[in-house]
C-alpha positions in Angstrom: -16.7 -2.5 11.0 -13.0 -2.9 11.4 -11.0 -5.2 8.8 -7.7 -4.2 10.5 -5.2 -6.3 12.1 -5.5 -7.4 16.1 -2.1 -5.6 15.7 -3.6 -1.9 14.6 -6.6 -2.2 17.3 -5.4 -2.4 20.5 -7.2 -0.4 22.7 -4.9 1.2 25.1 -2.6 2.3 22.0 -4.8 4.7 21.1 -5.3 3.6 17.5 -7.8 5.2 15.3 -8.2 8.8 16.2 -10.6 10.9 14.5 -7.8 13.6 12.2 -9.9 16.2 12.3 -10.2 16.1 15.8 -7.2 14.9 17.2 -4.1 15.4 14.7 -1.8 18.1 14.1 0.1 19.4 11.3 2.8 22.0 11.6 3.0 24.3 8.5 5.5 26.8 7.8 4.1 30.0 7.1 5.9 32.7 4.6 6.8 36.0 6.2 6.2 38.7 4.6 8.2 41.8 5.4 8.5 43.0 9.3 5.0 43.1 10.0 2.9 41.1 12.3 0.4 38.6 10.8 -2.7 38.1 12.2 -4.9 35.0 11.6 -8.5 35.0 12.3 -10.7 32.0 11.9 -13.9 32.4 10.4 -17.0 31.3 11.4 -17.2 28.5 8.1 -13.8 27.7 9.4 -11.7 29.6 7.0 -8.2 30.6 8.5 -7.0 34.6 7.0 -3.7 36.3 7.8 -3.9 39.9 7.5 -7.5 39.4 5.4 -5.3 36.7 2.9 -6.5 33.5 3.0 -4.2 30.5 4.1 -3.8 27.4 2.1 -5.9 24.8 3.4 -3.5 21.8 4.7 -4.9 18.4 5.2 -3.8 15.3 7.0 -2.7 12.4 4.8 -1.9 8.9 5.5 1.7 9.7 4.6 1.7 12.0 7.6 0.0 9.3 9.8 2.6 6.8 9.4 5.4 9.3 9.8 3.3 10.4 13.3 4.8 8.9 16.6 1.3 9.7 17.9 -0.6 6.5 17.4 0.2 2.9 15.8 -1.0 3.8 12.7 -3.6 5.9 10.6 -7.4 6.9 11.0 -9.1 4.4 9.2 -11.1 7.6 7.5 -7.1 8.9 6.1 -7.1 4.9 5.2 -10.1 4.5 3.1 -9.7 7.7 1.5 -6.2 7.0 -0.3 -6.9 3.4 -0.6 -10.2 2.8 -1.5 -12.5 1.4 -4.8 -13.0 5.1 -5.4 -9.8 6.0 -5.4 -9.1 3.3 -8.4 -12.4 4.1 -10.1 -11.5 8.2 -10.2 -7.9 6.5 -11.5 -9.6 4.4 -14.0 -11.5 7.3 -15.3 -8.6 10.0 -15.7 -5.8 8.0 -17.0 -7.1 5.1 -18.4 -6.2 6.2 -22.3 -2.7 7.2 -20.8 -1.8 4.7 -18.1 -1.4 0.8 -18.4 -3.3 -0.8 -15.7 -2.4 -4.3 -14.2 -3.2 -6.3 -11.1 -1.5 -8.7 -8.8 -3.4 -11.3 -6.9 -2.5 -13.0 -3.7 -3.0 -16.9 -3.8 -4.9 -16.8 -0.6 -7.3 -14.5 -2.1 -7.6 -16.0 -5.6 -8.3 -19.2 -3.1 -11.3 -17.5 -1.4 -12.6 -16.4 -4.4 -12.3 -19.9 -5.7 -14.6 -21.1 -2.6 -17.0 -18.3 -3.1 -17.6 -19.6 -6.7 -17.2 -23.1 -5.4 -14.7 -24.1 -8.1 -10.9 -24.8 -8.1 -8.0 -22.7 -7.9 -6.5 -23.0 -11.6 -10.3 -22.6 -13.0 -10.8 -19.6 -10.9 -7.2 -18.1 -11.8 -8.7 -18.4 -15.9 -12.0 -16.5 -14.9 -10.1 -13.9 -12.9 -7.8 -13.0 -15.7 -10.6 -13.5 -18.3 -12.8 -11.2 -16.4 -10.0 -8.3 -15.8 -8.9 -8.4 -19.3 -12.5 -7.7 -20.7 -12.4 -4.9 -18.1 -9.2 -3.3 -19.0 -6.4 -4.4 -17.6 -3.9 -5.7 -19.4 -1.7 -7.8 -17.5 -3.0 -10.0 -14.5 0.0 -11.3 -12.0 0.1 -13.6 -9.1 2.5 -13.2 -6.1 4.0 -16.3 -6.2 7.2 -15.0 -7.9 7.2 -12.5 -5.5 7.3 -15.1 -2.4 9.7 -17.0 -3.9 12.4 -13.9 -4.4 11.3 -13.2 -0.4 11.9 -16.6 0.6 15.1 -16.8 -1.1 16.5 -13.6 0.2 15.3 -14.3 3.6 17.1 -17.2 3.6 20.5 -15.8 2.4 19.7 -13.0 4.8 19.5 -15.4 7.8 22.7 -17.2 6.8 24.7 -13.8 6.2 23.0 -12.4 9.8 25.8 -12.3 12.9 24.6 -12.5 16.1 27.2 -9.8 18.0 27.8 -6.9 15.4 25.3 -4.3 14.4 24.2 -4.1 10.9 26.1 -3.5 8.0 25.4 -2.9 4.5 24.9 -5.3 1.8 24.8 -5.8 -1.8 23.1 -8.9 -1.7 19.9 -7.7 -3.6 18.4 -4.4 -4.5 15.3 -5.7 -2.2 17.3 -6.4 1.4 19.0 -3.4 2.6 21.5 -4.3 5.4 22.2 -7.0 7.8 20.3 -7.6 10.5 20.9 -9.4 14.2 19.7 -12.6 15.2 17.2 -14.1 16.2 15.9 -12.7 12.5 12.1 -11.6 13.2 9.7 -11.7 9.9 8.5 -8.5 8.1 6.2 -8.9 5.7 3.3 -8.0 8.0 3.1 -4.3 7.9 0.8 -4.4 10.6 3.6 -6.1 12.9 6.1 -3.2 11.2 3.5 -0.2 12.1 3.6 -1.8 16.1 7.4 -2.7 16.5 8.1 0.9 15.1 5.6 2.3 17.2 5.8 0.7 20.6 8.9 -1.7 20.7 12.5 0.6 19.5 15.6 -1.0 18.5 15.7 -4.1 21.3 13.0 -5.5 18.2 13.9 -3.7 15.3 17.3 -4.9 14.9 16.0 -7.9 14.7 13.9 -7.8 11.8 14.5 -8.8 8.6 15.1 -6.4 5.9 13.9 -8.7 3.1 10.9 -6.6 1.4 7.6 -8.3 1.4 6.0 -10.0 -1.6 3.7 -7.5 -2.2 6.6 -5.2 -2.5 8.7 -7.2 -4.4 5.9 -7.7 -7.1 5.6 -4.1 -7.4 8.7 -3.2 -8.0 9.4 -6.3 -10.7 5.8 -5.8 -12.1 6.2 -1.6 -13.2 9.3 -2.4 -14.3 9.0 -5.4 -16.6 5.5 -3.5 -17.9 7.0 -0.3 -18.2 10.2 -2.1 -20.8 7.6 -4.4 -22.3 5.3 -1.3 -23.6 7.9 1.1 -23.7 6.1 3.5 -21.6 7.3 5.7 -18.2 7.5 3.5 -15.2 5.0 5.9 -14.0 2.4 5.2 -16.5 2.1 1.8 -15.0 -0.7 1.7 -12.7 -0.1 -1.6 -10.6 -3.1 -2.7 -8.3 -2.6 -5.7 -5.5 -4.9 -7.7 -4.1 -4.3 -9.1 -0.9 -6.3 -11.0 1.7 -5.4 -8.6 4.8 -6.5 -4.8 4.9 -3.1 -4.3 6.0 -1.3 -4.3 3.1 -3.3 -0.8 2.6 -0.8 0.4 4.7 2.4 -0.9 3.3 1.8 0.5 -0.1 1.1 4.1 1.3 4.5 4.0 2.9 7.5 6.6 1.8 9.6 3.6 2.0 8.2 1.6 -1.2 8.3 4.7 -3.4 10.4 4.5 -6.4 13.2 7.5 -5.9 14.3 7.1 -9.6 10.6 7.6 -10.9 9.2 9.4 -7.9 5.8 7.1 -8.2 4.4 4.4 -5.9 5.8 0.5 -7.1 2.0 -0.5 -6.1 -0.3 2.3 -6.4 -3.6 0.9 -4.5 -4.0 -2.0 -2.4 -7.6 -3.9 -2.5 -8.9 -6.5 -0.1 -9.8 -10.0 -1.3 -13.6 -8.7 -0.2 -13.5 -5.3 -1.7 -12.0 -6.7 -5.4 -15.5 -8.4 -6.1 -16.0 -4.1 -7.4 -13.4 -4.4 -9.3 -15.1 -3.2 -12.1 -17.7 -1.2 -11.1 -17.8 0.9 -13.9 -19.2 -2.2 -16.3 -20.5 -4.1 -13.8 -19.4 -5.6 -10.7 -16.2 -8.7 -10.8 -18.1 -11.4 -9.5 -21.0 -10.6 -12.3 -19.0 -10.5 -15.1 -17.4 -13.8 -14.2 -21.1 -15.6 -13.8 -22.6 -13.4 -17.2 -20.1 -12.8 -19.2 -17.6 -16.1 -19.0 -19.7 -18.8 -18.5 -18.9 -19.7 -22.1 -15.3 -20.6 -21.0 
């Protein structure tokens, strides 16, 4: 089943091809010398040049996004970089090394809420009393992060001009440059991943460069952590919750690295649905908040 925005599944755009089928990589290869390589493909698939085996070279979402060939990534590419599995192979390798945090989304602490049939702030208490008992250490909410977007967007809109072009600004580390008017939202990344895809500059002018919340909470969260604990920014492992499968795609973007530390500011996106695994390893979310905290 699809979880992905109307945005990402139009039909006639294309959207979803199968990698191993469809996309291409170019590679460079090494020369070596004057003479003429020769590749063979095997019948198990293996590529050789001159009886040497080639480095296997696969298709990542990174490469998807980059690709002018569809909207946006195979859902497969998706899953496999943003995934429970993904966190639970991080949990397991770096969990004596890394600190681990999370960042919820109102709207999906407020499904959650329904889905235990209780109220917001009570299911706020049970979500960071469950997390903690399953490692992480410090539990977040977006909020902050909507209220820095809202702020800037609204300083951004004021400082937009209608005529000129845009022009750099030092107005926050999160806006980039100016940007014409009408000013068009952006913290949809499915909306970004179409407008970049189908639309050019006639739309992208005109939307905002204000980061998103989700970004803006990842790059305040690693770094407050990282000072707090006095550990490398990338030993903070920062996981999001958010209510649209989306946001999978934001986070995988070369745009929302940190260039200082070379890391992801969120390193894995979950859905509201998929974060009732959370803690797969003990015992699934939504269990440990009906066994374990029914004392609170």
């Amino acid at each position: 089943m699809n979880n992905f925005s109307g945005a990402l599944r139009l039909t006639d755009l294309n959207d979803f091809i199968g990698p191993s089928q469809e996309c291409t990589k170019p590679v460079p290869v090494k020369k070596s010398g004057k003479k003429r390589g020769i590749v063979r493909v095997h019948d198990d698939g293996a590529l050789t040049q001159n009886s040497l085996p080639l480095e296997k070279q696969t298709i990542s979402l990174t490469d998807c996004l980059a690709c002018s060939g569809c909207v946006t990534s195979a859902e497969t590419v998706l899953i496999e970089s943003q995934s429970v599995g993904t966190l639970q192979r991080a949990r397991a390798e770096t969990h004596k090394s890394h600190v681990f945090v999370a960042t919820f989304s109102p709207q999906s602490v407020s499904s959650i809420a329904h889905k235990l049939g209780m109220g917001y702030e009570e299911a706020c208490k049970r979500l960071i009393s469950a997390l903690r008992c399953d490692g992480y250490k410090y539990v977040f909410c977006s909020v902050e992060g909507s209220e820095v977007c809202h702020q800037l967007s609204a300083e951004e809109l004021l400082n937009s001009d209608l005529n000129k072009q845009g022009t750099d600004t030092d107005t926050s580390k999160f806006v980039k440059t100016s940007v014409k008017k009408p000013v068009l939202a952006s913290a949809c990344p499915g909306w970004i991943c179409y407008a970049e895809k189908t639309q050019g500059a006639a739309v992208l002018d005109h939307i905002s460069r204000v980061r998103s919340p989700q970004s803006i909470m990842g790059s305040l969260v690693k770094s407050a952590v990282s000072q707090r604990e006095t550990i490398p920014y990338s030993q903070v492992y920062h996981i999001s919750v958010m209510p649209c499968y989306d946001k999978k795609l934001e986070a995988s973007r070369a745009d929302f690295l940190s260039k200082e530390h070379d890391c992801p500011e969120t390193d894995l996106v979950l859905s509201t649905a998929e974060a009732s695994i959370f803690g797969e390893g003990r015992s699934q979310l939504m269990c440990l908040i009906d066994n374990v905290l029914t004392l609170f």
